[in-house]
C-alpha positions in Angstrom: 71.4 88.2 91.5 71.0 91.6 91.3 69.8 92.4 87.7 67.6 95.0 86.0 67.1 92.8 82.9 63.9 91.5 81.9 62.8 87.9 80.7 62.5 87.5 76.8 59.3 86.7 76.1 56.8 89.7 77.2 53.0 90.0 76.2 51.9 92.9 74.3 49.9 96.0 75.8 47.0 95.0 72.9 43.6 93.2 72.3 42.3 91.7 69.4 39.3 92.9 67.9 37.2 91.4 65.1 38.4 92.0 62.0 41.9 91.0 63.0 43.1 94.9 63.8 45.0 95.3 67.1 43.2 97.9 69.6 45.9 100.0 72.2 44.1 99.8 75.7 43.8 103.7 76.4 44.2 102.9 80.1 47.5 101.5 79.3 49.1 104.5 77.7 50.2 106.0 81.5 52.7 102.2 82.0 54.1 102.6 78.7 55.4 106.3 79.5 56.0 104.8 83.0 58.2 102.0 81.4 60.4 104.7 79.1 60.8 106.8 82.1 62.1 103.6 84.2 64.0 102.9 81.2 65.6 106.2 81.0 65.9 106.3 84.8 68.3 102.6 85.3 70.2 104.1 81.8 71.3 107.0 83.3 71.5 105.2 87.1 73.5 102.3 85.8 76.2 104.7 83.8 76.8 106.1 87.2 77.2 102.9 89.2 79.3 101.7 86.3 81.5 104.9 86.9 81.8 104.5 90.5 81.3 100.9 91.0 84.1 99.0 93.5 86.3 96.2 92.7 84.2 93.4 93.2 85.8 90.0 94.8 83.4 87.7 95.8 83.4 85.2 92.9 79.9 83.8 93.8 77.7 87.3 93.9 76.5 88.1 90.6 75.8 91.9 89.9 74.7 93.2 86.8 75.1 96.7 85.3 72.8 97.0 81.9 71.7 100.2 79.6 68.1 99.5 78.6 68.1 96.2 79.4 65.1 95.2 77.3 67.0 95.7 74.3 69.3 93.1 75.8 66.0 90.7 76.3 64.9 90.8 73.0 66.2 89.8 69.7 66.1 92.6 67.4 66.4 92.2 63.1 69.5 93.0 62.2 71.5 93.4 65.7 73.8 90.4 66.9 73.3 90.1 70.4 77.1 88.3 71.3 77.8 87.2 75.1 81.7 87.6 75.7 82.6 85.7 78.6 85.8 86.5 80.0 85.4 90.3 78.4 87.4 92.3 81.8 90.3 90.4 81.1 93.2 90.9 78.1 91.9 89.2 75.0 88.3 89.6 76.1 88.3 93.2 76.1 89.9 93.8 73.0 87.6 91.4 71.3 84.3 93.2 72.8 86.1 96.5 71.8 86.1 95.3 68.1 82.6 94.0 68.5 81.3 97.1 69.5 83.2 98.9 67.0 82.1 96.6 64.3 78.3 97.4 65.6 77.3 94.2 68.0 75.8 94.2 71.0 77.7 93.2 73.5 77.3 91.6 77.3 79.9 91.1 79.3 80.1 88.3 81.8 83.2 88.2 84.2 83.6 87.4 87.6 87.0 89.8 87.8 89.5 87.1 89.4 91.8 88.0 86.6 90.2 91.1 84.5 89.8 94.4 85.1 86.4 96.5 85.6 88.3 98.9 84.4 88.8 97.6 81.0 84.6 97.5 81.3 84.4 101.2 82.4 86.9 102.4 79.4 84.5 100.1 76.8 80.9 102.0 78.5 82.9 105.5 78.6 83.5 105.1 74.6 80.1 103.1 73.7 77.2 104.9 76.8 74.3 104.4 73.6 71.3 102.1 75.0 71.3 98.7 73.8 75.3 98.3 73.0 77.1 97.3 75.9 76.1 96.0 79.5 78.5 94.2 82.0 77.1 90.9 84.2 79.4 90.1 86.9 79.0 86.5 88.0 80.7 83.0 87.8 80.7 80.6 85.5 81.0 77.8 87.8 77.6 78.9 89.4 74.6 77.3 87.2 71.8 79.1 88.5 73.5 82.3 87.8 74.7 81.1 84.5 70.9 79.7 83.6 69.4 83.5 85.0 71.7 85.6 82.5 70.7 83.6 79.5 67.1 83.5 80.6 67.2 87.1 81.1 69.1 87.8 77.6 68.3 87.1 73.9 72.2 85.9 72.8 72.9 85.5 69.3 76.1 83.9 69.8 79.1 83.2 72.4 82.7 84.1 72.5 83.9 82.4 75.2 87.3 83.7 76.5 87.0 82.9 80.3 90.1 81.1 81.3 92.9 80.3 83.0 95.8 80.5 81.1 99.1 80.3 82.7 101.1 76.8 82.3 103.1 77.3 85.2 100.3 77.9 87.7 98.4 75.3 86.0 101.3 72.8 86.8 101.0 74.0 91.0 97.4 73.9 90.8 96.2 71.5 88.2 92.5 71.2 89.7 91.8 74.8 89.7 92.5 74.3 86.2 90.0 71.4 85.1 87.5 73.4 87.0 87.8 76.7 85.8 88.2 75.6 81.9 86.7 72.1 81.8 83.7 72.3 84.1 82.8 76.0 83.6 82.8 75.5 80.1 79.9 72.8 80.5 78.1 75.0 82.6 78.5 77.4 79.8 78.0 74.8 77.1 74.6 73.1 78.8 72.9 76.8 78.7 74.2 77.4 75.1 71.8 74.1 74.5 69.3 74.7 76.5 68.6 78.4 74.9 69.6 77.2 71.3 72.0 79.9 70.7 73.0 80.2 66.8 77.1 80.4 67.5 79.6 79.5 69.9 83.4 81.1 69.0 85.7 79.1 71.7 88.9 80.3 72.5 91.2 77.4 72.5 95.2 77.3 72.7 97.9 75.8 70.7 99.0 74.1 74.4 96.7 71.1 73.0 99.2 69.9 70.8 102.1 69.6 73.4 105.3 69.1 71.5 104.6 68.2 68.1 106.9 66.2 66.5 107.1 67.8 63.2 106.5 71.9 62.4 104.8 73.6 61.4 101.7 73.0 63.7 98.7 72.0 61.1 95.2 72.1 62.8 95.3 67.9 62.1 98.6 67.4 64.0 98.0 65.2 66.7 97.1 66.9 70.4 98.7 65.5 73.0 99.2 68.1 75.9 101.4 68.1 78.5 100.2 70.6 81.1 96.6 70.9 82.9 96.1 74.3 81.1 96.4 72.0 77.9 94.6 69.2 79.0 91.8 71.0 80.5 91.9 73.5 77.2 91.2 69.7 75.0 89.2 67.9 77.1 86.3 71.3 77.1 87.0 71.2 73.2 85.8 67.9 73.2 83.0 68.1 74.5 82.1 70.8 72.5 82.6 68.9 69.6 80.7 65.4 70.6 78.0 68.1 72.0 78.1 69.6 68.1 77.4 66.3 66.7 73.6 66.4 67.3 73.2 70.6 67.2 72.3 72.6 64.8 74.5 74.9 66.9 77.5 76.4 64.5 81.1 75.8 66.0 84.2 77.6 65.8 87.4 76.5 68.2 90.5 79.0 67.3 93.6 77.7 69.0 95.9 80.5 69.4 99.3 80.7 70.0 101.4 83.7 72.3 99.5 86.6 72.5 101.2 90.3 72.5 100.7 94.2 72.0 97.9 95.8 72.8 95.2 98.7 71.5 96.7 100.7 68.9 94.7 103.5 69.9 95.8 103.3 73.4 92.6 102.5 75.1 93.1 99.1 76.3 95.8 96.8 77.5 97.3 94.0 79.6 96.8 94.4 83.1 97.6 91.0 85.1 96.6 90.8 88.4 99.9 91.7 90.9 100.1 88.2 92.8 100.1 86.5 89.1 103.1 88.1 87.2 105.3 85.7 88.1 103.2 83.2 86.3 102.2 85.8 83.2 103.1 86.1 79.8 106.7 86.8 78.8 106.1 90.5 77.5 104.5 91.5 81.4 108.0 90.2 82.6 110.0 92.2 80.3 107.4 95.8 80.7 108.1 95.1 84.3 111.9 94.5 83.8 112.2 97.8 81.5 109.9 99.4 84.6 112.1 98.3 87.4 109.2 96.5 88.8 111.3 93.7 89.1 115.0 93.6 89.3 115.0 91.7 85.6 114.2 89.2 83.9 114.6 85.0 84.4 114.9 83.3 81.4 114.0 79.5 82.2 115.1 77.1 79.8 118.6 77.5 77.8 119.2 73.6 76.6 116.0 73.3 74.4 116.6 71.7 70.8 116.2 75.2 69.1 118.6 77.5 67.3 120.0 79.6 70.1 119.0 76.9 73.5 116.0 79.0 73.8 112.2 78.0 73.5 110.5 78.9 70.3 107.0 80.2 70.4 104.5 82.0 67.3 104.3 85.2 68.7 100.5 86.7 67.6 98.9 90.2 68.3 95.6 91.0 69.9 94.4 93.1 67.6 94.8 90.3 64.7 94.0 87.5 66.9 90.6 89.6 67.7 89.9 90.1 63.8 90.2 86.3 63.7 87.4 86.2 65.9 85.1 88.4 64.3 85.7 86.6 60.9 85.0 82.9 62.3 81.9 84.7 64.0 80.4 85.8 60.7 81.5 82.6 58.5 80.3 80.3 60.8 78.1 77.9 59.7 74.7 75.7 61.2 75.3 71.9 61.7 79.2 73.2 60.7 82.7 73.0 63.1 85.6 74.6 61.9 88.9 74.2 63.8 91.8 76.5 63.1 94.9 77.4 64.5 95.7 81.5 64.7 99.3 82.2 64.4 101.7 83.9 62.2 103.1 80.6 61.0 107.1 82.3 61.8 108.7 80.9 65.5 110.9 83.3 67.3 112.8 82.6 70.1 113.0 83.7 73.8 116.0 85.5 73.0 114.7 87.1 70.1 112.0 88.4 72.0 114.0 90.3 74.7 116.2 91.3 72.4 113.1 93.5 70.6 111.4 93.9 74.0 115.2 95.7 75.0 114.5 97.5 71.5 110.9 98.5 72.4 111.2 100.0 75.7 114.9 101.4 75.4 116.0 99.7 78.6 118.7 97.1 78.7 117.0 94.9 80.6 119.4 92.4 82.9 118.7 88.5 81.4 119.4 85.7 84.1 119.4 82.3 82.7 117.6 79.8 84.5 116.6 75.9 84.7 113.8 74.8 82.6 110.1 75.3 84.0 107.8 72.4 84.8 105.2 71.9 81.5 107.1 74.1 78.5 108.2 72.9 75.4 110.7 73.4 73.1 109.1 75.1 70.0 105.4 75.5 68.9 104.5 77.6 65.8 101.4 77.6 63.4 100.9 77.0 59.6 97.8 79.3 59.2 97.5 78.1 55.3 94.1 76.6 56.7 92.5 80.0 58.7 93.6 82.1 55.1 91.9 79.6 53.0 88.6 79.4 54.6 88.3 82.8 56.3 90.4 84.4 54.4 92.5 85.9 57.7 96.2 86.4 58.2 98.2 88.0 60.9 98.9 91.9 59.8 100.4 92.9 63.0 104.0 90.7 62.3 107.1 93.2 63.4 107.3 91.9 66.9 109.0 94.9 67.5 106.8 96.8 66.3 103.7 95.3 69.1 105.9 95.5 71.9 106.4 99.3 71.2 102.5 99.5 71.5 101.9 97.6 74.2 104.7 99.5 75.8 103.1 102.5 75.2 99.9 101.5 77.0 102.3 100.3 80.3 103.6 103.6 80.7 100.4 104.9 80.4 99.4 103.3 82.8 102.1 102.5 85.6 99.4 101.1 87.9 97.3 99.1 85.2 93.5 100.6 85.4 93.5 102.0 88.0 96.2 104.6 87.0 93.2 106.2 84.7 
């Protein structure tokens, strides 16, 4: 690993002298000006590499790219140090955006199979101050490199985004599934232990449940999932929660249901990974429809028990699902798990959605109608009467129109993704 940061603990440049007063060695004057000008030297180096650094693709180098990095090493009164894992990719970014904005210090850790350094370069270009933001790329499947970064870095808490989360792939390639969420998430989980960090914010998914009998979805209803992204999402959730047990560790698990929209401000936005949209969320098929990226758009799934034939699904922005995130982070409690589902608590269905997607983007987008795919279910959406109660959160961002227009916005923006900035 490749990393300018610094252990935690580091003596002090003193000597004790009778009388209990500290004496500063004279001699040792010249390193401390020699350490701000190194200091000030990797700042300004590491902006530049940030600017002009590659796509990376090796999943199992780790390079880091830090802004005085011994800010990062130490804990500091009043600054909440919070590791994002997962922070290149869709939800990640936007939540280390708010972060940022909302005055945390923030490290990235991403090993860009499915995000974007570019979402990292946009978050440096608008927060370059020392101490805010650095980006770690690595794996989280690899525990020595996992073990290195939380050596290397004082973390007040964990968000923990990085995931795959497509239920069609994860029916094609169920292993790549229980390794990347179950197994990486121990990696993640036996450091979080080992370095007694105060918080862990997991992202979960309302894929847990599987097909509820009744709805709405309450956070007790039983989970019983039916695809390896679900499965692999419950089983890391439980051992989160036997690990929570016998921690003084404080625990929050949001499981979130179909994320949309993007930035309001325009900075950031969903950028999948060509070879994946087929397997992507519904609003990438229907920006790439209204682009002529593809000739339209496959509807799979017309004989569901719903209203109009079509699945049903609790359609939630970024920008409230990231608020949720922020307020579980600051009510979160030691010796304390709190389990809640993030929704709007209204279902819409498929054809709903490309009906306001058609609305959105002022395309009529062509519709073909399609068999079911392997590992959906019929309808899924949230009572969030528990997330008000005891974070007081609910969704803002509701007009689904209204966030596709947004997040279309951003797509035309940016034809190409990140790298059309």
């Amino acid at each position: 690993m490749l990393s300018f940061s610094r252990a935690r603990s580091q003596g002090r440049n003193t000597r004790p002298l009778t009388g209990g007063m500290d004496y500063l060695e004279p001699k040792r004057k010249t390193n401390v000006m020699g350490r701000v000008i190194l200091v000030v030297s990797l700042t300004a180096l590491c902006i530049i590499m940030l600017k002009h650094a590659p796509s990376f693709t090796s999943p199992t180098a780790v390079f880091a790219v830090t802004c005085c990095s011994l800010q990062f090493s130490r804990s500091e009164e009043g600054v909440t140090h919070v590791l994002v894992t997962g922070g290149a990719g869709y939800i990640g970014s936007h939540a280390a955006l708010r972060l940022l904005k909302d005055s945390y210090r923030v490290t990235i850790v991403d090993n860009l199979s499915r995000g974007n350094l570019g979402a990292v370069k946009v978050l440096q270009g608008l927060f370059p101050e020392p101490g805010r933001l650095q980006f770690i790329y690595a794996d989280l499947g690899d525990a020595k490199a996992v073990e290195k970064i939380f050596s290397e870095n004082a973390f007040d808490a964990v968000m923990h985004f990085a995931a795959v989360a497509y239920v069609g792939e994860s029916t094609l390639d169920p292993l790549k599934y229980y390794h990347n969420i179950t197994s990486n998430t121990l990696v993640v989980l036996e450091a979080v232990a080992r370095h007694k960090v105060k918080k862990l914010i997991y992202s979960s998914t309302c894929a847990t449940y599987g097909e509820p009998e009744k709805m709405p979805i309450v956070e007790v209803t039983p989970q019983v999932p039916i695809n390896p992204y679900g499965k692999a999402k419950k089983m890391a959730e439980d051992m989160i929660l036997d690990f929570s047990k016998n921690s003084d560790m404080a625990v929050m698990i949001l499981r979130y249901f179909n994320v949309i929209g993007s930035d309001p401000e325009g900075r950031l936005g969903e950028a999948p990974k060509p070879e994946l949209r087929e397997h992507g969320r519904i609003s990438g098929a229907c920006f790439d429809a209204a682009r002529g990226v593809i000739p339209g758009l496959q509807v799979k799934g017309t004989d569901y028990k719903t209203g109009d034939g079509t699945c049903v699904r609790d359609y939630i922005d970024v920008t409230d699902l990231v608020d949720a995130h922020v307020k579980a982070l600051e009510k979160a409690k030691p010796k304390n798990v709190g389990i809640y589902n993030v929704g709007t608590g209204k279902g819409r269905s498929v054809k709903e959605f490309v009906e306001a997607c058609k609305k959105a983007t002022g395309v009529d987008i062509k519709v073909d109608f399609l068999p079911r795919r392997p590992g959906d279910y019929a309808e899924v959406y949230s009572d969030p009467a528990k997330i008000l109660r005891d974070l007081n959160w609910s969704a803002r961002f509701t007009n689904l129109q209204q966030s596709l227009e947004v997040a279309w916005k951003w797509q035309k923006t940016h034809p190409h993704g990140y790298a059309s900035s």
